[in-house]
N, C-alpha and C positions, 0 to 999 in steps of 0.2 A: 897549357902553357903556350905564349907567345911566340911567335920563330920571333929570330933577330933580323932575320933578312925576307921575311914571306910577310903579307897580308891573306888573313884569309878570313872566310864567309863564311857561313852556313846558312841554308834555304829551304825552304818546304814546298817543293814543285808537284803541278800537277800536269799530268800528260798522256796522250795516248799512242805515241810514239815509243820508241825503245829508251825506258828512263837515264843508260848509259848514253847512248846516240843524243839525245835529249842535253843533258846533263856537259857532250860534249860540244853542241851550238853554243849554248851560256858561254862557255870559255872561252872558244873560237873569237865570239862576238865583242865579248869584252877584255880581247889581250892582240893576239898579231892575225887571227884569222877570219875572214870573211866568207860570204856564202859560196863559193866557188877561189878552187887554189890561184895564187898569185903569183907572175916571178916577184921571186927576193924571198919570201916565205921560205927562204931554205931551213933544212931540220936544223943546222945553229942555231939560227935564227929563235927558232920554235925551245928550243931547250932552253936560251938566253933568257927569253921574253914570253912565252905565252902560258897563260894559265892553266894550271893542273888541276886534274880532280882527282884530291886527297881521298875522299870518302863517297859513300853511295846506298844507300839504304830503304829499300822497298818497305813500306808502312804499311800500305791497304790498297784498297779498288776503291773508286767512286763510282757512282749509280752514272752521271752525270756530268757531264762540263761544270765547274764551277762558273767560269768567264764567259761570256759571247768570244767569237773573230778566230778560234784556236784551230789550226789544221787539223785534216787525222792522214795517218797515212793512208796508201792504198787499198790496204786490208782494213777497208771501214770498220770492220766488227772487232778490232783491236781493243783489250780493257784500257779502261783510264784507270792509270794509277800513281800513287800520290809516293813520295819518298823526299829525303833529306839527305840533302847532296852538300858537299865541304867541297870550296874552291881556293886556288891560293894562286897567290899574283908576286912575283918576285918585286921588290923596292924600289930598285932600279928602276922598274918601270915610269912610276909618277913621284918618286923621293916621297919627302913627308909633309905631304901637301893635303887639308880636309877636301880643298872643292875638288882635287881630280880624283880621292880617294870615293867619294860620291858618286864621280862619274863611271868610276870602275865596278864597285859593289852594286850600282842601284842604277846604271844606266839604261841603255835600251833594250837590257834581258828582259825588263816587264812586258815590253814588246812582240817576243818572238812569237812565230805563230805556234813553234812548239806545244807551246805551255797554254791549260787552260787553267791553271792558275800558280803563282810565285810568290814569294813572301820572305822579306830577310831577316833569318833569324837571330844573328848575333856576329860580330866582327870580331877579330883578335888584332890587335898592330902590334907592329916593331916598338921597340923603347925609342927611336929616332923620333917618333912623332910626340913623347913626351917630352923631350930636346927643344922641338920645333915650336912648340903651343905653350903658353903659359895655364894654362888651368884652369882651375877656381881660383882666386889670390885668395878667399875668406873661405870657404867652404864651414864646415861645422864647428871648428873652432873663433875664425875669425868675426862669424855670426854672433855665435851667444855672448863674448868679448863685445862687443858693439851693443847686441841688446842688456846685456848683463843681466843674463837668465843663463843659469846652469843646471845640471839634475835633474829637470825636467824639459818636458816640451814648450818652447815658444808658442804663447797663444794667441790666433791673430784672428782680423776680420779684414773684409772687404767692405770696401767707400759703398753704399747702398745706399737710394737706388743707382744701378749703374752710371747713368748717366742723367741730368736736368739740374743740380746742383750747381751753383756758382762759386770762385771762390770762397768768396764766405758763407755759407750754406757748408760747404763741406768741411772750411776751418773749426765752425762751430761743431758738425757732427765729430769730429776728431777731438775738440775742446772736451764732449761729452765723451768719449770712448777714455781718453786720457782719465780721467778723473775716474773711468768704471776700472782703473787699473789693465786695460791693455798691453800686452807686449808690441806688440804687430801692424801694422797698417797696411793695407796697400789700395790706391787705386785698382779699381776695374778694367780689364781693359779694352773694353770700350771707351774709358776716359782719358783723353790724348790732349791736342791742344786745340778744341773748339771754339769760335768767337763765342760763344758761351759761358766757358770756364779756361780760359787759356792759361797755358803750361807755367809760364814765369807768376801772374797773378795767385793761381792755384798754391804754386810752392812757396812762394814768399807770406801768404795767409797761412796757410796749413803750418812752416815751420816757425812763424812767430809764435803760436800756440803751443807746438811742441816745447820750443825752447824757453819758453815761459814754467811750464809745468816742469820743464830740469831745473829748473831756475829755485822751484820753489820744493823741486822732492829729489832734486838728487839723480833721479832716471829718468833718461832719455828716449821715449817709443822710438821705436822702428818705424819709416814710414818710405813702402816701396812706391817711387815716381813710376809713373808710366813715359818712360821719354822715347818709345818708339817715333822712329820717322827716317828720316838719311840722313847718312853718316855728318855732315855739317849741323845740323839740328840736333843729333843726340848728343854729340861735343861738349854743343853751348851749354843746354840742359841739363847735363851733367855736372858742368863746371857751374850753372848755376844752383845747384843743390849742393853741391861739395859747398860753397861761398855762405851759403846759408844755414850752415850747420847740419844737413841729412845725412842720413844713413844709409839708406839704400835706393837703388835704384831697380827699374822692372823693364824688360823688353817682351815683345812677344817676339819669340825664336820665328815661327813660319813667314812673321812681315818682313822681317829688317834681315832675314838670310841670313847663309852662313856667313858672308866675308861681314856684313854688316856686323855680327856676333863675332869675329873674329876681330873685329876693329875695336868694336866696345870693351869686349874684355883684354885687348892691353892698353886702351887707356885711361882705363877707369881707375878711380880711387877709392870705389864705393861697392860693395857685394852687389851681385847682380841677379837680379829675382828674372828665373826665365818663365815664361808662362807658353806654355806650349798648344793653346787655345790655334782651333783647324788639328789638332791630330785626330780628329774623327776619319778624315778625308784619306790620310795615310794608313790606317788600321783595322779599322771595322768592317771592311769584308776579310774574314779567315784565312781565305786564299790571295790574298794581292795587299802587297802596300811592306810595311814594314811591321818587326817587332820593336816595342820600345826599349828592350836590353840593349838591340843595336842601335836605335837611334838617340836614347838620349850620351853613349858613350862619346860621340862627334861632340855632343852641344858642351860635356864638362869640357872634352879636352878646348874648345874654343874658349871656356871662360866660364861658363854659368856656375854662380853658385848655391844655389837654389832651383831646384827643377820639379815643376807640378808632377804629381802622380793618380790626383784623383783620390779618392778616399772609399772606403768602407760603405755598402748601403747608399752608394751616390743617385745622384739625379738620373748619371747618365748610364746608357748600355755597358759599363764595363762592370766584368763577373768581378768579386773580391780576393779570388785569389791572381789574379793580373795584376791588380793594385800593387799587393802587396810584393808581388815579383819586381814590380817596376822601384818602388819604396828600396828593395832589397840590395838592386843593383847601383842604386845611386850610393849605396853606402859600401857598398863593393870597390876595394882599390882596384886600379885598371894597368899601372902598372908595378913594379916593383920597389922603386926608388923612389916615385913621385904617385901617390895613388890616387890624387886628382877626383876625390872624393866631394860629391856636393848634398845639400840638405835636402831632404823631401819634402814635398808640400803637399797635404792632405787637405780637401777641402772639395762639395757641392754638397752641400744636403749636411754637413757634418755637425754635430750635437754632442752633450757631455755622454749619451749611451752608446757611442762608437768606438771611446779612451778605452773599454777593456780590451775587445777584438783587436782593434790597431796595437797595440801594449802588446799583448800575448803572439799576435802572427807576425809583427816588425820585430819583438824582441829587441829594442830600443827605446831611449825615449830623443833620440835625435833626431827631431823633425821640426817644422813648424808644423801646427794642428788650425787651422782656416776656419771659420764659420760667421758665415752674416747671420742668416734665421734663427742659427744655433745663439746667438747672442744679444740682435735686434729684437727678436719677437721671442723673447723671456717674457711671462706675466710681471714679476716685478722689477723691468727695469735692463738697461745694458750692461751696469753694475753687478747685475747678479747674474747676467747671460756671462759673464766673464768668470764670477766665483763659480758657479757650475763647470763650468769645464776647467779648471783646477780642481776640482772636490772631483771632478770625474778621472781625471788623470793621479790622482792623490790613491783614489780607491784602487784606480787600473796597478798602479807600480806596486801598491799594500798586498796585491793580492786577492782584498775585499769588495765581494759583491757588491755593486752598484747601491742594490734596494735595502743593504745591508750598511753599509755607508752614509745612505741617505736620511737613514733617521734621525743623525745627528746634525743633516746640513741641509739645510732648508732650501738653497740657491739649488744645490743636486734635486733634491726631492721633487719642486718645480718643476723643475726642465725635463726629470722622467716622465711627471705626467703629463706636461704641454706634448712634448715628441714620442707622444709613446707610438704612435703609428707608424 
């Protein structure tokens, strides 16, 4: 449970120092105190304003330094040991503000020589910062409301290939995804606005096709823009997708920042697909960078309503039960009154033989489910890269084996044995 008046962290430190002594730099570093005492540092002071350690918990030894650059103390021969430590920052400090709440949880503790290695593992705020932030405006419900898909998963793909397509080149592949019965679209996001395929030309192609194909069936795809860029360019961009009839809109969170994503999301009109493309760089060493519990919590409360999580059996290094922790937390309210709840986005590698797993360990079917290969490179077609992952998701929620499902559905049957590897 959340204090009403504390911000607090939790961390996975490693150190060969005294894990309290240790645990008590962090604080120092990140509230009123510095390497050596100050006047004014009086103990009011420090009671008022400086961070406390809540909690403290020795885990293990390490063989080894995770990090280079980390001190040891005197006693060289000191173990290195690893523990999870709870810090808490009084409100007062930086009110309910995301970028100094970043500076406090995630600032120069990565630094300290203490530590050979840090990692933040999850944040709790005040109900003041759900006050402060608008949220998702669409989140799960205002998604499938727009897509008008309910009771199951939103089925989507990615513009392929990422990039060399011109406006019309990618109107027409959209024209075909449209017609293979698509929920979903979105740009890649490598696809921005290049003298190649630039942003207005791209969307004004792409949403005639859409809005032709409503025109004539009643349903309107989804189709996320990539209008990454600064804050005057994403505006326009916006407003020219709103003008044109679209639906959603795509940032990538590490380019356009927080305030950038903090801007977007109050003045958007349109769900906002976050793609979180660079979180290799923040996570993938074990000991340093962030968890994604704690970091995709900043991006809902700034606005995102849709947030990548990677999928099942992916391309990349992440284990599959990370995935599904990450999946779990976005559908996790954050706080009491406003739970600023956003969709998860599953998707690299992803194919109709991943609907059971994802089904059974999300225990949901509120997400959108992503695949290019999974639906470009079907043997018969895009048409049936799309009926496949509905018969696959069909079978996931029935309860019914894949292989056992498939006999009666030829589009599944396919795509088992294209991806069976």
């Amino acid at each position: 449970m959340a204090s009403p008046t504390r911000i607090e962290a939790d961390y996975l430190i490693e150190t060969a120092y005294d894990p309290r002594a240790a645990a008590e730099a962090m604080a120092g570093e990140q509230s009123s105190g510095t390497f050596v005492p100050v006047p004014g540092e009086t103990p009011e002071l420090k009671e008022r304003s400086a961070a406390r350690i809540e909690a403290l918990e020795i885990t293990e030894n390490a063989e080894a330094p995770s990090l280079p650059g980390a001190g040891r103390p005197k006693n060289g021969d000191a173990p290195i040991r690893r523990a999870r430590v709870t810090l808490s920052w009084p409100i007062d400090n930086i009110g309910p503000s995301l970028p100094n709440l970043t500076a406090t949880v995630a600032g120069n503790l990565f630094e300290l020589k203490q530590f050979s290695g840090l990692r933040l593992l999850d944040i709790r705020l005040p109900a003041v910062f759900a006050e402060a932030y608008g949220g998702p405006k669409f989140g799960v419900p205002g998604t499938r409301r727009l897509a008008g898909i309910e009771g199951r998963p939103i089925i989507g793909t990615i513009v392929k290939p990422s990039v060399g397509f011109g406006p019309q080149e990618t109107a027409d592949l959209v024209k075909l995804l449209c017609e293979a019965g698509i929920d979903f679209i979105k740009d890649d996001e490598l696809q921005s606005d290049g003298p190649a395929c630039p942003f207005d030309e791209r969307v004004r192609a792409v949403m005639r096709v859409i809005n032709d194909h409503a025109d004539r069936t009643g349903r309107k795809v989804m189709f996320a823009f990539n209008l990454t860029g600064e804050l005057d360019q994403m505006r326009r961009r916006h407003d020219l997708v709103l003008k044109e009839g679209g639906t959603c809109i795509m940032a990538s969170l590490n380019s356009v920042g927080l305030v950038g994503m903090v801007e977007l999301g109050r003045f958007t009109e349109l769900p906002i697909h976050a793609h979180r493309n660079g979180w290799g760089y923040l996570s993938r060493a074990p000991m340093l960078g962030w968890s994604y519990v704690a970091w995709q919590k900043i991006w809902r409360l700034a606005g995102a309503d849709h947030m990548h999580v990677n999928g099942l059996s992916n391309k990349f290094s992440e284990a599959d039960d990370s995935v599904i922790a990450s999946a779990r937390e976005c559908l996790t309210p954050m706080f009491e009154e406003k739970p600023c709840i956003a969709m998860p986005v599953f998707s690299s590698g992803q194919s109709a033989k991943q609907a059971p797993g994802t089904y059974e360990a999300l225990g949901s079917a509120d997400l959108i489910f992503a695949a290019g290969g999974g639906i470009m490179a079907h043997p018969d077609g895009p048409a049936a890269g799309v009926a496949s992952l509905r018969e696959g998701w069909e079978a996931a929620m029935a309860r019914v084996p894949l292989a056992d499902y498939a006999r009666d559905h030829r589009a599944l049957a396919r795509a088992l044995e294209t991806y069976a590897a």
